[in-house]
C-alpha positions, 0 to 999 in steps of 0.5 A, spaced: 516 442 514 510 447 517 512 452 515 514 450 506 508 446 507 503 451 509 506 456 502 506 449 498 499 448 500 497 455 499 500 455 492 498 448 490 493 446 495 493 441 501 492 434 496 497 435 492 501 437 498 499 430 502 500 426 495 508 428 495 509 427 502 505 420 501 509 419 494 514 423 491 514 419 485 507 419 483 504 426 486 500 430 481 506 435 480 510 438 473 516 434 473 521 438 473 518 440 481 518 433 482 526 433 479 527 439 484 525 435 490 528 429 488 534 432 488 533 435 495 531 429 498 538 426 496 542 431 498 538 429 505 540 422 504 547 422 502 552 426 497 549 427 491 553 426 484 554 430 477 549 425 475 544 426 480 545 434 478 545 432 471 538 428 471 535 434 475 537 439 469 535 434 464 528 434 468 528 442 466 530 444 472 534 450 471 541 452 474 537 458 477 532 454 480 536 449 483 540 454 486 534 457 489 532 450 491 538 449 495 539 456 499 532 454 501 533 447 504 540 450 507 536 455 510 530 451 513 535 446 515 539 451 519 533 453 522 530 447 523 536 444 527 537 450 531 529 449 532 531 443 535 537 445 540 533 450 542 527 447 543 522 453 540 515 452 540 512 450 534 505 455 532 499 451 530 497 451 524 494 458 523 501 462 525 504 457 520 498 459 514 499 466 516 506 466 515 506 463 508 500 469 506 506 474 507 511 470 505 507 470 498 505 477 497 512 479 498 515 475 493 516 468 495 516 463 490 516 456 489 
């Protein structure tokens, strides 16, 4: 969460980011991000449906971004249970806001 944070901050500012983790629904965000990120958090939850892929491309979301959306989750997921049972040191929020800079200038994108 450190880690997307400090690129979600970056690219959206820390406000906007504090407001979706306070309130997804509500956040100042475009739709179709909130319509990602929805998603996201079902599949977190439980066992998303047609419908629930349905909405979120109704929401605008393309296949492609929700594809991409998915692979990052499954990615930060796996890393972050291995982080877990491996008992990693977490960096301090300046390691965090370094990696995001290079994960930016080589092409990252939210």
């Amino acid at each position: 969460m450190n880690a997307h944070g400090a690129v979600a901050s970056h690219e959206l500012g820390r406000e906007t980011v504090d407001a979706v983790n306070a309130n997804l629904e509500t956040a100042p965000i475009r739709e179709p991000l909130r319509a990602a990120l929805r998603f996201l958090k079902i599949t977190t939850l439980g066992t998303p449906t047609a419908a629930d892929v349905r909405a979120t491309y109704a929401a605008g979301v393309t296949k492609v971004q929700l594809k991409e959306a998915l692979e990052v989750a499954f990615c930060f997921n796996v890393i972050d249970r291995l982080a877990d049972t491996f008992e990693f040191h977490v960096g301090s929020p300046a390691s965090f806001a370094s990696s995001a800079k290079m994960l930016l200038k080589r092409g990252y994108k939210m």
